[in-house]
LUMZA-826018 format. One record per residue (C-alpha): residue in one letter; x negated, y, z. Coordinates in steps of 0.001 Angstrom, whole numbers. Example, Ala and Ser with C-alpha at 12.3 -4.5 7.8 and 13.67 -1.06 7.14 Angstrom:
2
<node><resn>A</resn><u>-12300</u><v>-4500</v><w>7800</w></node>
<node><resn>S</resn><u>-13670</u><v>-1060</v><w>7140</w></node>
//
This chain:
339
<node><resn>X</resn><u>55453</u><v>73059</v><w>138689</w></node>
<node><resn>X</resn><u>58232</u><v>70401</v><w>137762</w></node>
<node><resn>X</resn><u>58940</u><v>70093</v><w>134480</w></node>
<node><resn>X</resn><u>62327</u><v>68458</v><w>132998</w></node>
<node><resn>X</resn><u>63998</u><v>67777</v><w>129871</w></node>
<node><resn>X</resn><u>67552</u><v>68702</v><w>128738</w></node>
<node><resn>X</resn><u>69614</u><v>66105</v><w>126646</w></node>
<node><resn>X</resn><u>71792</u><v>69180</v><w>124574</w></node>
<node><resn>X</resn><u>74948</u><v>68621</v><w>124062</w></node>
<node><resn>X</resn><u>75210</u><v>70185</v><w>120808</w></node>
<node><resn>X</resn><u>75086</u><v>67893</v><w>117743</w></node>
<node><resn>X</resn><u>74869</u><v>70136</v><w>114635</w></node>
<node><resn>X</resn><u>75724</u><v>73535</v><w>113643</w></node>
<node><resn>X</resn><u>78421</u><v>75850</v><w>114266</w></node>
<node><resn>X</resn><u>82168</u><v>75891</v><w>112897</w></node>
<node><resn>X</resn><u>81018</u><v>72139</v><w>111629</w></node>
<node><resn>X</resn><u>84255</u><v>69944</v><w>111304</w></node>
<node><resn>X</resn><u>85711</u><v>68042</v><w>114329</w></node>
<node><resn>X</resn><u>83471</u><v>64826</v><w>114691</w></node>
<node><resn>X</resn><u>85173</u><v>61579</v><w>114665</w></node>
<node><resn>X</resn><u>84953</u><v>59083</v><w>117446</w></node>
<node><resn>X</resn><u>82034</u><v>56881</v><w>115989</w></node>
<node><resn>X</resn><u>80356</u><v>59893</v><w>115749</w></node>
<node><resn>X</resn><u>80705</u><v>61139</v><w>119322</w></node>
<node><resn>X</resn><u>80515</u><v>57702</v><w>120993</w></node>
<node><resn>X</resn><u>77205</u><v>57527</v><w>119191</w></node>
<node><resn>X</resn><u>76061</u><v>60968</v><w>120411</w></node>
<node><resn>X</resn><u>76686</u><v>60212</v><w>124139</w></node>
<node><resn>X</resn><u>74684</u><v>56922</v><w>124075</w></node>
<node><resn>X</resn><u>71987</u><v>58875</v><w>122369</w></node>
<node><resn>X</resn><u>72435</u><v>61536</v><w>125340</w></node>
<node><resn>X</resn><u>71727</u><v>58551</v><w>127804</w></node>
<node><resn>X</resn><u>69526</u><v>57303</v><w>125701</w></node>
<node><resn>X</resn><u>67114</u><v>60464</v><w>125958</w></node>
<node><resn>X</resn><u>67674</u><v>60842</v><w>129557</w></node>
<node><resn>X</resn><u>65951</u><v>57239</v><w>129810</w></node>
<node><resn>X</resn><u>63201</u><v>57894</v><w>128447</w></node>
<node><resn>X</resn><u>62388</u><v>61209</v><w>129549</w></node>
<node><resn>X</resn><u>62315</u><v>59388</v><w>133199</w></node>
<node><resn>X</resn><u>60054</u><v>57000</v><w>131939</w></node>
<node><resn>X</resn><u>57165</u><v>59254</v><w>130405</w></node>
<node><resn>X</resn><u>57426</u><v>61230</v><w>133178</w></node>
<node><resn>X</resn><u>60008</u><v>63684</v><w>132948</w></node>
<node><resn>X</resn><u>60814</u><v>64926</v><w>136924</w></node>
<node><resn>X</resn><u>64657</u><v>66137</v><w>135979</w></node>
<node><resn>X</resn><u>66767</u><v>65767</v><w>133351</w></node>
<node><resn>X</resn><u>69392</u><v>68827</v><w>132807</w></node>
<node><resn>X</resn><u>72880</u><v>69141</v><w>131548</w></node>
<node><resn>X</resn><u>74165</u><v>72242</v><w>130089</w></node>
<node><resn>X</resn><u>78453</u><v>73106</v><w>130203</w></node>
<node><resn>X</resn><u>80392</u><v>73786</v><w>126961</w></node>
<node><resn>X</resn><u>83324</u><v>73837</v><w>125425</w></node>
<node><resn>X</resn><u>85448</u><v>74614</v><w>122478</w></node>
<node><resn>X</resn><u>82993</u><v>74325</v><w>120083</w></node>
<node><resn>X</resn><u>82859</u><v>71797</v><w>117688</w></node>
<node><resn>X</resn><u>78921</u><v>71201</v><w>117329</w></node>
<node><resn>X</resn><u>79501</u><v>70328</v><w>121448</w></node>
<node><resn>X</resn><u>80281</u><v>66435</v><w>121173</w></node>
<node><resn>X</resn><u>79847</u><v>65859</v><w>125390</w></node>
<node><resn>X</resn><u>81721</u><v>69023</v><w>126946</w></node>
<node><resn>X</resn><u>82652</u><v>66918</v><w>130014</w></node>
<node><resn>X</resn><u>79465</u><v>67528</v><w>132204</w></node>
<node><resn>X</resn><u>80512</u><v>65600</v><w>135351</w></node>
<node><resn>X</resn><u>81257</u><v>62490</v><w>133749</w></node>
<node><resn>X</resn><u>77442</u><v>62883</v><w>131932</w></node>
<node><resn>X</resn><u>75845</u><v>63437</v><w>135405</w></node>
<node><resn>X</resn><u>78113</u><v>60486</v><w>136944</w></node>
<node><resn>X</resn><u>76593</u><v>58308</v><w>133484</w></node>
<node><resn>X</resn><u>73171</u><v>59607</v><w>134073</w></node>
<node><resn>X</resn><u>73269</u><v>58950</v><w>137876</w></node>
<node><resn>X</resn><u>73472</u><v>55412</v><w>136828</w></node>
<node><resn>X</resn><u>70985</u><v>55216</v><w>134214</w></node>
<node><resn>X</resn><u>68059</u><v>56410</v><w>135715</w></node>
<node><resn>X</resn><u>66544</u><v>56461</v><w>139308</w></node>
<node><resn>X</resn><u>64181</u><v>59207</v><w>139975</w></node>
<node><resn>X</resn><u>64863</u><v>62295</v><w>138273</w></node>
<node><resn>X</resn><u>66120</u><v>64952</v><w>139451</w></node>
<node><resn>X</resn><u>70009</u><v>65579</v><w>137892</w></node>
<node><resn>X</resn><u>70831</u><v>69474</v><w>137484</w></node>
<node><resn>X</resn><u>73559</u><v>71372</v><w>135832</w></node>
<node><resn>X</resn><u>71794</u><v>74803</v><w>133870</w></node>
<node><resn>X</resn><u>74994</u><v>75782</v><w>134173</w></node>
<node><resn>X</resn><u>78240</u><v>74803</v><w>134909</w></node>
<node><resn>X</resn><u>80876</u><v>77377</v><w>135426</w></node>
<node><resn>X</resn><u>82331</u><v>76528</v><w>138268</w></node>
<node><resn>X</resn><u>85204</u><v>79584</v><w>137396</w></node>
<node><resn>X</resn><u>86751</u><v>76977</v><w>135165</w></node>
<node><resn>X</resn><u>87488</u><v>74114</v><w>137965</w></node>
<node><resn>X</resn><u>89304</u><v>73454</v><w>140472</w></node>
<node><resn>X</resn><u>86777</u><v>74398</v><w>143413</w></node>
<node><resn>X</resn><u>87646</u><v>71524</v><w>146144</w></node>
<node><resn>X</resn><u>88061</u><v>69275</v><w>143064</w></node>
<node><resn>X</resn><u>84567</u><v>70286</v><w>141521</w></node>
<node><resn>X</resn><u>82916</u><v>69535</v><w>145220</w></node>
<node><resn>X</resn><u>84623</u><v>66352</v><w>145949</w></node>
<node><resn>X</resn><u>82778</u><v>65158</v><w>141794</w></node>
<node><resn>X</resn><u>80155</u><v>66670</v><w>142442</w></node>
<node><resn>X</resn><u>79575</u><v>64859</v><w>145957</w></node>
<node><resn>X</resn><u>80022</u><v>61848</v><w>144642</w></node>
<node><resn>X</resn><u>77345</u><v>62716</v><w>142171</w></node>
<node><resn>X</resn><u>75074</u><v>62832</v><w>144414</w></node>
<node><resn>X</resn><u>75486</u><v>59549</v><w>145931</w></node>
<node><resn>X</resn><u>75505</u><v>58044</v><w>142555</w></node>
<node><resn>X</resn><u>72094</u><v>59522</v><w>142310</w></node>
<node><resn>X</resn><u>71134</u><v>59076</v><w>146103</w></node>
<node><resn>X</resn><u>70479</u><v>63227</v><w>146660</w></node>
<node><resn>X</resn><u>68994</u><v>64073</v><w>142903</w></node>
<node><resn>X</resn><u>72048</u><v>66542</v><w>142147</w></node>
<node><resn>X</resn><u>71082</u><v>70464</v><w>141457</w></node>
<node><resn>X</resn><u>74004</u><v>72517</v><w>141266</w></node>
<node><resn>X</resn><u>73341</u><v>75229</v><w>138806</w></node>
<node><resn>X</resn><u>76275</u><v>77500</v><w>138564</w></node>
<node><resn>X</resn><u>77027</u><v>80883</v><w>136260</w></node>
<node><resn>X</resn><u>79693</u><v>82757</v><w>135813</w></node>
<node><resn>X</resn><u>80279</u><v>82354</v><w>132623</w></node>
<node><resn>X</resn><u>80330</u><v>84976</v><w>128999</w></node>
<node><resn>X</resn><u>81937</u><v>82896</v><w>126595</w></node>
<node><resn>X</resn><u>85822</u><v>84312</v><w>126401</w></node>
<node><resn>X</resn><u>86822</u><v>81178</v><w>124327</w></node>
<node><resn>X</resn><u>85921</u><v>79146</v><w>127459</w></node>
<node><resn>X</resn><u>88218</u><v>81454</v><w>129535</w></node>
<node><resn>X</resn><u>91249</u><v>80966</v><w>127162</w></node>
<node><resn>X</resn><u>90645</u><v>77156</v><w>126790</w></node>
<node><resn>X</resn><u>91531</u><v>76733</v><w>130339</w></node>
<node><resn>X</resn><u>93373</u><v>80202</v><w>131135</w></node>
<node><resn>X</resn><u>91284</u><v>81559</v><w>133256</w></node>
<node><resn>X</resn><u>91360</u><v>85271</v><w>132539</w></node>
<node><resn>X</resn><u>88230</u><v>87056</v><w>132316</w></node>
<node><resn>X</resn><u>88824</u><v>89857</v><w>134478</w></node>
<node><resn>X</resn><u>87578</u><v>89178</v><w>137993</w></node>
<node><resn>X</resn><u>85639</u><v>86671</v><w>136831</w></node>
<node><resn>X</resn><u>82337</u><v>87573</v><w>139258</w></node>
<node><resn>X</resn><u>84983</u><v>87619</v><w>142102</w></node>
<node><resn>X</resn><u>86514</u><v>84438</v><w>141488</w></node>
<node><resn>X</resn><u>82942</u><v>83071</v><w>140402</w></node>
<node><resn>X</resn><u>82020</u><v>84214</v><w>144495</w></node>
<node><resn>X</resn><u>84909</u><v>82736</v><w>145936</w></node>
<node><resn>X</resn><u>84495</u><v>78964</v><w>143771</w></node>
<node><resn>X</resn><u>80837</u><v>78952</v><w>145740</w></node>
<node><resn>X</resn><u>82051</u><v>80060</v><w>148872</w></node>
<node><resn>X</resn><u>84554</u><v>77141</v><w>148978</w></node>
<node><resn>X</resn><u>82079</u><v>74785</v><w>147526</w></node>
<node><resn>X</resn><u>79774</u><v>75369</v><w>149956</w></node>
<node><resn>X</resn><u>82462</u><v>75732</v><w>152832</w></node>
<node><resn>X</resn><u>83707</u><v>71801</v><w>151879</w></node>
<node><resn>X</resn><u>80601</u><v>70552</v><w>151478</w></node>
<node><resn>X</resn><u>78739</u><v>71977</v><w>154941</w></node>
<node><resn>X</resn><u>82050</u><v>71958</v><w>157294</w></node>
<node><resn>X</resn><u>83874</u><v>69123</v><w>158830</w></node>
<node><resn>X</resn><u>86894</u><v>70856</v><w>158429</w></node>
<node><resn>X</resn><u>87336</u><v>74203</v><w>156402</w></node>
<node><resn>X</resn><u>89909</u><v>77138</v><w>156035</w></node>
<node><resn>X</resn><u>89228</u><v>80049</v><w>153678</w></node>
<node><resn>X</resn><u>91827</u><v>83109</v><w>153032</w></node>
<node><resn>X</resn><u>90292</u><v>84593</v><w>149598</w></node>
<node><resn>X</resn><u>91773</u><v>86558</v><w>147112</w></node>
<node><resn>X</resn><u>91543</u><v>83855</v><w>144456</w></node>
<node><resn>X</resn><u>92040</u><v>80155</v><w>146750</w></node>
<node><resn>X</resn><u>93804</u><v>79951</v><w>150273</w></node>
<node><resn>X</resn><u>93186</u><v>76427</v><w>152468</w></node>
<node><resn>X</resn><u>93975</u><v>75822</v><w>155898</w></node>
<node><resn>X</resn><u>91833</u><v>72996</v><w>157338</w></node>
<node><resn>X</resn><u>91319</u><v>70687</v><w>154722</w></node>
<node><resn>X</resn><u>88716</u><v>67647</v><w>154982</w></node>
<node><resn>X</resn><u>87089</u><v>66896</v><w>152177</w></node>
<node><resn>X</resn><u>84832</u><v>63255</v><w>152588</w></node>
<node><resn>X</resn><u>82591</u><v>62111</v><w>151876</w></node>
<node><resn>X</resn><u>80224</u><v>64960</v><w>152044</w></node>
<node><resn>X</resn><u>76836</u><v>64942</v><w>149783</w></node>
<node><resn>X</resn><u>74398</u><v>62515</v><w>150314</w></node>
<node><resn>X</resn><u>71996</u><v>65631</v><w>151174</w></node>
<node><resn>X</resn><u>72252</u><v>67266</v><w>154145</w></node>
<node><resn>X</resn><u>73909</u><v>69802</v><w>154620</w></node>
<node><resn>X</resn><u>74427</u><v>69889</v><w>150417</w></node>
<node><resn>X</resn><u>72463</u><v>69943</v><w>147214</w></node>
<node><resn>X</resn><u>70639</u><v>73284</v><w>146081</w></node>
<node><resn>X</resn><u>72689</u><v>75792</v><w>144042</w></node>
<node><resn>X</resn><u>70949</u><v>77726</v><w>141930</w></node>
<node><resn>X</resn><u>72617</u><v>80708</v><w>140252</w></node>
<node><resn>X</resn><u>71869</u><v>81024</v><w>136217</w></node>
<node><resn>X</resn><u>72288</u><v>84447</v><w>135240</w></node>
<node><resn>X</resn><u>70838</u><v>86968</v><w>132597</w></node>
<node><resn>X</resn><u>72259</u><v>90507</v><w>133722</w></node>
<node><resn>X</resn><u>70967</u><v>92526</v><w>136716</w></node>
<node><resn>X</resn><u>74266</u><v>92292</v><w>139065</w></node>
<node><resn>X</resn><u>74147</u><v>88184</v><w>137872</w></node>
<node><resn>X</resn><u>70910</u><v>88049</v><w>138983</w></node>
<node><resn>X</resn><u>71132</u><v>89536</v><w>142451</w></node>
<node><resn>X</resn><u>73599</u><v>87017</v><w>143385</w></node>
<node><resn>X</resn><u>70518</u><v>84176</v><w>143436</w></node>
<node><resn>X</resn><u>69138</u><v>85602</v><w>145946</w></node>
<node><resn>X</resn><u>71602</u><v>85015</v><w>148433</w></node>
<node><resn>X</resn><u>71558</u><v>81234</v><w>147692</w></node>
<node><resn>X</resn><u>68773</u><v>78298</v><w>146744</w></node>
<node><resn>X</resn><u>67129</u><v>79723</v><w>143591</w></node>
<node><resn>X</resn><u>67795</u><v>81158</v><w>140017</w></node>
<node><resn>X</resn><u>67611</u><v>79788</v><w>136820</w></node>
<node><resn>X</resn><u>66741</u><v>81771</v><w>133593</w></node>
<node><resn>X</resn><u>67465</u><v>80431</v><w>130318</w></node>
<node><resn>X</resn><u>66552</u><v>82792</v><w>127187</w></node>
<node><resn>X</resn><u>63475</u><v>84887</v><w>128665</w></node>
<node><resn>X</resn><u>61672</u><v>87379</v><w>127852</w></node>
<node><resn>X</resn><u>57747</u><v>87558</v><w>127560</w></node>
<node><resn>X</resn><u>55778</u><v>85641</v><w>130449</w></node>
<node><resn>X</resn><u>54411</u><v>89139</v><w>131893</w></node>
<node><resn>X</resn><u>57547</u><v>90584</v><w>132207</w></node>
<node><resn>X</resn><u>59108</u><v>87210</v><w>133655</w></node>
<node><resn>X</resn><u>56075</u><v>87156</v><w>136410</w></node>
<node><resn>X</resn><u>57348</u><v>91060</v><w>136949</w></node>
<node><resn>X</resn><u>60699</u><v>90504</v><w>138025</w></node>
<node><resn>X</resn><u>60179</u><v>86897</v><w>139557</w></node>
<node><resn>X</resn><u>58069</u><v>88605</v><w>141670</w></node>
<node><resn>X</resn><u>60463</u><v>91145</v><w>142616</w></node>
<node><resn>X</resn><u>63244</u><v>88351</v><w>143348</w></node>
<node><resn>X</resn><u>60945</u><v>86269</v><w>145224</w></node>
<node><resn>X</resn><u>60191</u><v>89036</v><w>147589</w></node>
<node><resn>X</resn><u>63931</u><v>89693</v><w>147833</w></node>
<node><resn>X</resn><u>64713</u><v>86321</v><w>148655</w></node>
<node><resn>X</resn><u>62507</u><v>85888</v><w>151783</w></node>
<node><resn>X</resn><u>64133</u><v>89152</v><w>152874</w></node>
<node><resn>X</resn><u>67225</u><v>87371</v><w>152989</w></node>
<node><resn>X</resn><u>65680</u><v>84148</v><w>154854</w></node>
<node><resn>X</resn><u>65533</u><v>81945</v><w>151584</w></node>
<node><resn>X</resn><u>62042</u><v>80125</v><w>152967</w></node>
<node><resn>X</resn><u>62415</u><v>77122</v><w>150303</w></node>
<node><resn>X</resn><u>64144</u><v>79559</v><w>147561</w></node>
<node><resn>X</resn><u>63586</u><v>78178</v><w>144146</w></node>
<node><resn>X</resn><u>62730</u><v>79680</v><w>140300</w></node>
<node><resn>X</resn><u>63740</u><v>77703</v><w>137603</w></node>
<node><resn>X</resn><u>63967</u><v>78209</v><w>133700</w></node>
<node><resn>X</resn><u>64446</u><v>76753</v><w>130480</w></node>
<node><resn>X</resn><u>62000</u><v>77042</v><w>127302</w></node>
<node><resn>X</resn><u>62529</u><v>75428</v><w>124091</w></node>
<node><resn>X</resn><u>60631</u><v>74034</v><w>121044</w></node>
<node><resn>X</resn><u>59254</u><v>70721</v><w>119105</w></node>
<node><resn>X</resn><u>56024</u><v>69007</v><w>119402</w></node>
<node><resn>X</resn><u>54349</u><v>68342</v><w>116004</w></node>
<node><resn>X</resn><u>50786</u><v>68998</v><w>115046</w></node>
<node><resn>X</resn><u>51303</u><v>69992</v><w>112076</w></node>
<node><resn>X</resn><u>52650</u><v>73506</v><w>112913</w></node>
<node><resn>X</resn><u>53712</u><v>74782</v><w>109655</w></node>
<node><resn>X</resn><u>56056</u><v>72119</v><w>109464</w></node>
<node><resn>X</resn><u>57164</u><v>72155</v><w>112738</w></node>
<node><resn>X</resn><u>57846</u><v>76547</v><w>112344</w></node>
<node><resn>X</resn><u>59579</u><v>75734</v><w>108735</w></node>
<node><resn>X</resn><u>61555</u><v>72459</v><w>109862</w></node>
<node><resn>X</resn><u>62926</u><v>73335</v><w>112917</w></node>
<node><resn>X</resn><u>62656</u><v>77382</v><w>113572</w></node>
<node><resn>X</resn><u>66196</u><v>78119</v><w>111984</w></node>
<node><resn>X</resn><u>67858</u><v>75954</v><w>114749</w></node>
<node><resn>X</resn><u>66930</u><v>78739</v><w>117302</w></node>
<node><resn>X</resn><u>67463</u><v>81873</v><w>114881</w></node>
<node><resn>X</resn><u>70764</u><v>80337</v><w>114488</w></node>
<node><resn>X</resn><u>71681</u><v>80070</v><w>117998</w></node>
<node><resn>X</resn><u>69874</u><v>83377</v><w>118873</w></node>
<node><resn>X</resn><u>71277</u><v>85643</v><w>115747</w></node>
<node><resn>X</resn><u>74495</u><v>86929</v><w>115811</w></node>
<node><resn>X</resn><u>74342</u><v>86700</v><w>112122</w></node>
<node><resn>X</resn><u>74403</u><v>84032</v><w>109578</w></node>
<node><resn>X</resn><u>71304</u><v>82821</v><w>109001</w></node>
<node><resn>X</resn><u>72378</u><v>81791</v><w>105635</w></node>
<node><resn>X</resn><u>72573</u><v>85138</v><w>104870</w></node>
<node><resn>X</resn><u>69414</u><v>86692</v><w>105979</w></node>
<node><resn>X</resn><u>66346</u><v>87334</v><w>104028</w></node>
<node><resn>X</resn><u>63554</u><v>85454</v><w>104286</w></node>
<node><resn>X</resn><u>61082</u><v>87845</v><w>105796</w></node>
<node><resn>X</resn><u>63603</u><v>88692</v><w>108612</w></node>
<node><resn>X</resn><u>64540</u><v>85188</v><w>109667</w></node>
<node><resn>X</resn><u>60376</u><v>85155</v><w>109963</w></node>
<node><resn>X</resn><u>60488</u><v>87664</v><w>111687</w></node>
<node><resn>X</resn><u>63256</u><v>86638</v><w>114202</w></node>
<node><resn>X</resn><u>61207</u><v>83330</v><w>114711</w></node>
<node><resn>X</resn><u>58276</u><v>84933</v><w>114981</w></node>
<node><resn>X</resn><u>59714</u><v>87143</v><w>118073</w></node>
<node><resn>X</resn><u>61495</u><v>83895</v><w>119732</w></node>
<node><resn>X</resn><u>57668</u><v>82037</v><w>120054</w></node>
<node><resn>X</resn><u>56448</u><v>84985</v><w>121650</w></node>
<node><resn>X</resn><u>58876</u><v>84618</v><w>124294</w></node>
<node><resn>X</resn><u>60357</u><v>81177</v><w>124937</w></node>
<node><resn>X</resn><u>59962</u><v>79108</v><w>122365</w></node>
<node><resn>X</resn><u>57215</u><v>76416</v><w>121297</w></node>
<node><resn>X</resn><u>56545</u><v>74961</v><w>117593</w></node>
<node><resn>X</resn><u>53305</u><v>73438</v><w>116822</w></node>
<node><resn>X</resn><u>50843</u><v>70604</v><w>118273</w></node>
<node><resn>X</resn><u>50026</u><v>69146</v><w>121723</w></node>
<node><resn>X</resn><u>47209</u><v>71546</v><w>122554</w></node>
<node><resn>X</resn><u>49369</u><v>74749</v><w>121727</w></node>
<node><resn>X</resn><u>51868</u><v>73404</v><w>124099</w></node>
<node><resn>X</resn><u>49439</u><v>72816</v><w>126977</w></node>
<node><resn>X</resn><u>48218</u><v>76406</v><w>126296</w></node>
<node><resn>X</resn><u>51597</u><v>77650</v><w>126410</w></node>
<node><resn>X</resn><u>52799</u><v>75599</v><w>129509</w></node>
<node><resn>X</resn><u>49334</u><v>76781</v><w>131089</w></node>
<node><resn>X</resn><u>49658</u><v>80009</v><w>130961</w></node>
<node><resn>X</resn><u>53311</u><v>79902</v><w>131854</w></node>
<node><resn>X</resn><u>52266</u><v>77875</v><w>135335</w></node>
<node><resn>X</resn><u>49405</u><v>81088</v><w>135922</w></node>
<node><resn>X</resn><u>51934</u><v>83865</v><w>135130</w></node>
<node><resn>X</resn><u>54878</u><v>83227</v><w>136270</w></node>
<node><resn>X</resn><u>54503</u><v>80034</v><w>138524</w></node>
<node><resn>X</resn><u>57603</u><v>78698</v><w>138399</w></node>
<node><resn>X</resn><u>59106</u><v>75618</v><w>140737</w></node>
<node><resn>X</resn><u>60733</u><v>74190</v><w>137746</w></node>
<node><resn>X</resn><u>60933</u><v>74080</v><w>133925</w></node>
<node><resn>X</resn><u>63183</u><v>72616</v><w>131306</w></node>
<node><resn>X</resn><u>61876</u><v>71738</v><w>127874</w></node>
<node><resn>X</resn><u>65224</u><v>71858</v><w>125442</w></node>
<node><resn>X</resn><u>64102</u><v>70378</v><w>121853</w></node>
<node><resn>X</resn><u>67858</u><v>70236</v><w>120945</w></node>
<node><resn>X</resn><u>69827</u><v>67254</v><w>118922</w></node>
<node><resn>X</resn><u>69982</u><v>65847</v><w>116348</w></node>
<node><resn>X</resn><u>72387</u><v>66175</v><w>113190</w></node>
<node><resn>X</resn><u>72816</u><v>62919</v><w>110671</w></node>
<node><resn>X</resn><u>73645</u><v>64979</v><w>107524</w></node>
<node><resn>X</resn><u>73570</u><v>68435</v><w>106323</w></node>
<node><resn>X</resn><u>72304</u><v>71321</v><w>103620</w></node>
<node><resn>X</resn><u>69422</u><v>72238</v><w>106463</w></node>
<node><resn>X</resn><u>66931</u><v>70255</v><w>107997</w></node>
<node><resn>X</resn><u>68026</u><v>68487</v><w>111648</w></node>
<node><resn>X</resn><u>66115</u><v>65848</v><w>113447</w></node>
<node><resn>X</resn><u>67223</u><v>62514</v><w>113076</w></node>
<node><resn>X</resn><u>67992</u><v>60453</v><w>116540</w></node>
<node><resn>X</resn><u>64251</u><v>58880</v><w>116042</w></node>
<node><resn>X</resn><u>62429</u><v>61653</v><w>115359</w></node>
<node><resn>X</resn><u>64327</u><v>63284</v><w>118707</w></node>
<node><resn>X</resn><u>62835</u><v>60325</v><w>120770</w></node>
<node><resn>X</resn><u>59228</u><v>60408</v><w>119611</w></node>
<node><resn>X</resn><u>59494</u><v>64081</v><w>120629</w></node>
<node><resn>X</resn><u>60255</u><v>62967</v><w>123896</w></node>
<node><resn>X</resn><u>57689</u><v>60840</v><w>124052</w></node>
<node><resn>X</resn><u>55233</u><v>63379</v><w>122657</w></node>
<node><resn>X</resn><u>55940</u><v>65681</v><w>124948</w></node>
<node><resn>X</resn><u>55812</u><v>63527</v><w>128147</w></node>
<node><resn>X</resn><u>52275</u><v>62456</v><w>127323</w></node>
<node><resn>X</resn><u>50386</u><v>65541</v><w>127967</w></node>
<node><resn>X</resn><u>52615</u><v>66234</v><w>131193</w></node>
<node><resn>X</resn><u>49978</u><v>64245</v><w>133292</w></node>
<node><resn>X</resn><u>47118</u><v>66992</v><w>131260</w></node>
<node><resn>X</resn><u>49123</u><v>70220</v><w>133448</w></node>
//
């Protein structure tokens, strides 16, 4: 089992105002930064995440933050969990990410979803409707560009009549693609390429249940080296109660489609309470070796991503500062060599 660490994107809380330039040039290095030294304690990837329209997102631009990372580190693998390929330019995504992956000399994963978020659809009119089609044409071309000399492809969304696109990936014939998807129909589509990655999920028994399932699918289809991949979340401190009172809300937030502001104490409890059952981690080395333990003898996935999320300088609720971030890092890679 591989494990790697995300640098998030996301700097704050939601509907915060738009951050000035010191603010996000600061941010980035700190993304590099983490990506550093999450290779050097022992990280084996480092993931990137695609947003957009958001103001708590200082580093929407994910190809530019591989092409940055690519340069700052040498051995970790570099995967998107996801990009949404729907939103680019398919030949023009290819020919980036290609060059990605000499930058990196073959560490490029190309996660890809479809996409939920309509206020990334409107940002770059894209409409929503036929999204899953257009989502299965952007691979097809991808792929087609990337494993053909020369390719022509007559879809419903993109039309090309022998076009070259060079230089190819540094792997041969490409990188993996992994599909990220939550939703049954989402989910199918993994099969039919590299792997699937699973952010958000559910209790480790029923992950192993329908990992299972998928894995058996995919060597139906001929996928001998198919992959399963997914993302869990938390902070390392061993004092636990502070770790559950510090840092819980940043995952209610994101998880609630409420305010947390507004919610009574006992639910918000609640709510945090269900989220550690699940996915997320908040407490001391040994409860994260238990957890990551038991996650490698249930489910036995190829590959994991620990997300602790960023940090955010000022505010009326608790964030990490850009220290405290790092020594979490460092925490965590210390008892990877104990899995």
């Amino acid at each position: 089992m591989k494990i790697a660490y995300m640098p998030d994107t996301h700097f704050g809380v939601f509907d915060q105002p738009i951050p000035g330039p010191d603010e996000v040039a600061d941010a980035a290095e700190h993304l590099l930064v983490e990506a550093e030294l999450a290779e050097s304690v022992g990280f084996d990837g480092c993931w990137l995440p695609e947003r957009h329209a958001r103001t708590e997102t200082f580093f929407p631009a994910t190809i530019t933050l591989l092409a940055a990372l690519a340069a700052r580190t040498k051995r970790v693998d570099l995967a998107t969990t996801v990009m949404m390929p729907t939103f680019h330019h398919p030949v023009h995504l290819a020919e980036q990410l290609a060059m990605v992956d000499h930058l990196s000399r073959g560490r490029l994963i190309f996660g890809a979803g479809v996409g939920f978020h309509e206020d990334y659809f409107r940002l770059f009119g894209v409409p929503m409707e036929g999204r899953g089609r257009r989502f299965e044409e952007t691979l097809a071309v991808i792929d087609g560009v990337w494993t053909n000399e020369r390719f022509s492809f007559n879809g419903e969304f993109y039309q090309y009549d022998d076009i070259l696109l060079t230089p190819k990936p540094y792997q041969q014939p490409r990188p993996p693609i992994w599909i990220g998807a939550f939703n049954p129909k989402a989910i199918e589509r993994a099969v039919q390429w590299d792997g699937w990655v699973w952010w958000f999920p559910p209790t480790l028994e029923e992950c192993a249940q329908l990992v299972g399932e998928m894995r058996e699918q995919a060597d139906k289809n001929g996928r001998e080296n198919w992959s399963f991949a997914m993302g869990i979340e938390g902070w390392i401190d061993e004092d636990e109660k502070r770790a559950q009172d510090r840092h819980g809300h940043r995952w209610v937030r994101e998880s609630s489609f409420y305010d947390a502001a507004n919610l009574g104490t006992a639910k918000l409890h609640d709510l945090q309470a269900e989220l550690e059952s699940k996915f997320l981690t908040l407490g001391g080395r040994q409860k994260w070796l238990d957890y990551l333990g038991r996650l490698r003898d249930i489910v036995k996935p190829d590959y994991v991503c620990i997300r602790t999320r960023t940090p955010k300088p000022e505010g009326d609720v608790y964030y990490p500062s850009k220290r405290e971030c790092l020594e979490c890092i460092e925490q965590l890679g210390g008892m990877l060599d104990q899995l």
